[in-house]
Each structure stands twice: as C-alpha cells, then as structure tokens.
C-alpha positions in Angstrom: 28.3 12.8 10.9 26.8 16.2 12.4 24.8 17.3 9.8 24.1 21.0 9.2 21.0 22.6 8.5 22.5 22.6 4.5 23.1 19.2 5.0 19.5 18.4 6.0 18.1 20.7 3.1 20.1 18.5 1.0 18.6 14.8 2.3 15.5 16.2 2.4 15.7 17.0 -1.1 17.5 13.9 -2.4 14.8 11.8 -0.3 11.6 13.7 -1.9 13.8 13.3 -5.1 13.6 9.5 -5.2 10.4 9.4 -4.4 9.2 11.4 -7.6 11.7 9.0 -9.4 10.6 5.8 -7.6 7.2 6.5 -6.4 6.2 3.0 -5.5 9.4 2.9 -3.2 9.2 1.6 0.3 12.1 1.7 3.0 13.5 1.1 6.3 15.3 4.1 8.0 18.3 1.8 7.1 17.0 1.3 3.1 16.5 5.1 2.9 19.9 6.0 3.7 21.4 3.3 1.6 18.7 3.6 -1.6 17.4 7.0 -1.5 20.2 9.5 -0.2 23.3 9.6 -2.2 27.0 8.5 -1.6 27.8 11.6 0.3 24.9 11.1 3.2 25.8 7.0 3.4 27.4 7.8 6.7 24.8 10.1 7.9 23.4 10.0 11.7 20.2 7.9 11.7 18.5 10.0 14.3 18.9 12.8 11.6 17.4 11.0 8.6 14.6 10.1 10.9 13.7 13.3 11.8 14.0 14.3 8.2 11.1 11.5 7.7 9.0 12.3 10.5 8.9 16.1 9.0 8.2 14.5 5.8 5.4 12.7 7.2 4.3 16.1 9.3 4.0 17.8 6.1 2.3 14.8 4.4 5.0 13.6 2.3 5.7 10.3 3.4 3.7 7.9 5.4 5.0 5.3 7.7 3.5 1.5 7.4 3.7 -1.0 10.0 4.4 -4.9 9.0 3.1 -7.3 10.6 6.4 -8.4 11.9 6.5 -4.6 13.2 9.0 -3.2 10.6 8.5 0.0 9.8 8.4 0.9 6.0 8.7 4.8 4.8 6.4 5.3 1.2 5.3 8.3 -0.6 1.7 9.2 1.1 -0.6 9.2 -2.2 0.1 11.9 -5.6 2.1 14.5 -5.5 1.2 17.7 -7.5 
C-alpha cells in the first residue's frame, strides 16, 4: 500500500493517539502496525510506518530502546504536554 501524504497524516495521528491512550506502550515496527494503527493501515508498507517513527523520534515523540537481544522497541519519550 502506497500511502499518501493524507495517509501518513493519518498514522501519524492514530500512532501519537495510542500513545496518549496507552502511554506505557512499547512496540516493534511490526506491534505498531498491528496495535497502534487501525484496521485500515494493517496492510500499510513498513518502510512508511518507520519513517513515520523515525519523525516521531526527530521531533521527540517517541524514543527507540534497544533489547538486549537487539529488538528494537518504539515508547513514548517521557510527558507529553
């Protein structure tokens, strides 16, 4: 799925969504798409939803964590005003 630049808006959104819904949350790429976006973005590219994260994480939003088994987890990065 190509998504648009609506498209993005919209996962961006639903992700920053969950997170103020679920702000202990932590997820693969994989566990966002199948916890945090809806139904409609289930199919969506994961190259997309990871550069969705990684502006997320630009902007502060999200933080990545590294297990120690080198899995990458995606969390909210502290409070939120």
């Amino acid at each position: 799925m190509g998504a648009d630049e609506s498209d993005k808006a919209n996962m961006r959104r639903e992700i920053m969504q969950y997170l103020q819904m679920h702000p202990n949350a932590a997820d693969s790429l994989n566990g966002v798409i199948d916890w945090w976006l809806s139904d409609r973005y289930q199919a969506a590219d994961v190259k997309e939803v990871e550069q969705i994260i990684e502006q997320l994480i630009t902007d502060g939003l999200v933080k990545k964590v590294f297990l120690i088994d080198r899995t990458v987890l995606y969390k909210r990065n502290g409070k939120w005003d």
